[in-house]
N, C-alpha and C positions, 0 to 999 in steps of 0.2 A: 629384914635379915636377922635370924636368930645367931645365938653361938653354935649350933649344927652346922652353920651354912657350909656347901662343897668350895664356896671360895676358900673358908677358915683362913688359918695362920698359914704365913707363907714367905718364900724369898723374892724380892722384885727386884728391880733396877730403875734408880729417879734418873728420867732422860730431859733433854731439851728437844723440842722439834728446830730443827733446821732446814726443812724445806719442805715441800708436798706437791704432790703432782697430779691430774686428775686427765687421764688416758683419753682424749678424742675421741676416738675408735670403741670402747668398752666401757668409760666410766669409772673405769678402777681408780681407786685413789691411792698413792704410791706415798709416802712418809719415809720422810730420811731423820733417824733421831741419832742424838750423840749421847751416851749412856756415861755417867758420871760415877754411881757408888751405889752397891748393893746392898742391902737392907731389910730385915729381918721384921715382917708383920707382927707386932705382939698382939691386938685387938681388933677387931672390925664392928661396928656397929652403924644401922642405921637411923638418922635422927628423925624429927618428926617430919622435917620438908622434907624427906627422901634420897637425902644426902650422904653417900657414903664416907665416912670417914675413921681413918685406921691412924692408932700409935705404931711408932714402927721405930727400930734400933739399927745402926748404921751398924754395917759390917767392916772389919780390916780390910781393906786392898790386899789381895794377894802379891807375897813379895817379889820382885822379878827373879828371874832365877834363868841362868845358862841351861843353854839344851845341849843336854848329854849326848854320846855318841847312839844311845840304847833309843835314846826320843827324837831322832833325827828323821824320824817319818812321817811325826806330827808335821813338822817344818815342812819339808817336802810335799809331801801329800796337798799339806793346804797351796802352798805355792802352785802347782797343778790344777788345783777350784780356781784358784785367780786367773790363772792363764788362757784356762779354760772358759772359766765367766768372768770377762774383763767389768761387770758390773758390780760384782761384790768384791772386786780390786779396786775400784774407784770408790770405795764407802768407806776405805779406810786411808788418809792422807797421808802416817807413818808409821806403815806394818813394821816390827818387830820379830822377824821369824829367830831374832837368837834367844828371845825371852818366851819363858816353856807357858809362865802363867799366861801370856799373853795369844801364845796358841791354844792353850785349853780354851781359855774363855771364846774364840771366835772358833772352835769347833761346837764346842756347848751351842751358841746358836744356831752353826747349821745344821746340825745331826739333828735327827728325828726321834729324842731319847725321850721317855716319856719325863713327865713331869714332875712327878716323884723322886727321880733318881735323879735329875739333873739339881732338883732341889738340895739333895743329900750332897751331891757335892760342891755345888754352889757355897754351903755351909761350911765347908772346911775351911781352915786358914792356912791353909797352902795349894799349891794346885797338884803337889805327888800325888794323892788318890786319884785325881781326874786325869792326871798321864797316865798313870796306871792301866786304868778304866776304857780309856782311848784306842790306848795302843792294844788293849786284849783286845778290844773291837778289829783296831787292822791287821792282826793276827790270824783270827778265825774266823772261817767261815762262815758265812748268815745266808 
């Protein structure tokens, strides 16, 4: 892996695994992980055994923040996925729907936002751009 690579620099999240499951019927392997704090790639390199390994700088937690009466769709809406799919209600033990960061962050993983831009606002140190962001999405048309 050179410094070109399409991996490069980048935002991640250091998780723990907490359980896995492997589908009888299809093989699928099913991973449940618990995501702790997000962190900003500064290097990637590979060594000579083939070993990937990256410097990386821990991000701030976004700070909890009341949802507005204007971001009251985020809340909503997701409460709706849950209900809907009682399985991605069961991944989280104590949702949060009054804390706005804590809706961004669990729409970021479900929405199909390319990677790029979820990067960009991964990076902020608040979640107002990623409300922002969001709610233009449940605004308008696609």
């Amino acid at each position: 892996m050179d410094d070109t690579s399409p991996i490069g620099a980048g935002i991640g999240t250091r998780v723990t695994i907490e359980d896995f499951n492997v589908a009888s019927d299809s093989g699928a392997l099913t991973i449940t992980v618990c995501g702790h704090e997000s962190f900003v790639i500064d290097t990637i390199k590979e060594n000579s055994a083939g070993v990937v390994e990256a410097v990386c700088q821990t991000l701030p937690a976004w700070p909890e923040r009341a949802v507005s009466n204007d971001a009251q769709p985020l809340a909503e809406r997701l409460l709706i996925m849950f209900e809907r799919y009682p399985e991605l209600s069961s991944l989280h033990k104590k949702p949060n729907f009054d804390d706005l960061s804590w809706l961004c962050q669990r729409w970021l993983e479900l929405l199909p936002i390319p990677a790029s831009e979820k990067q960009v606002l991964m990076a902020a140190h608040t979640c107002s751009d990623t409300a922002e962001y969001l709610l233009s999405l449940m605004k308008e048309p696609h």
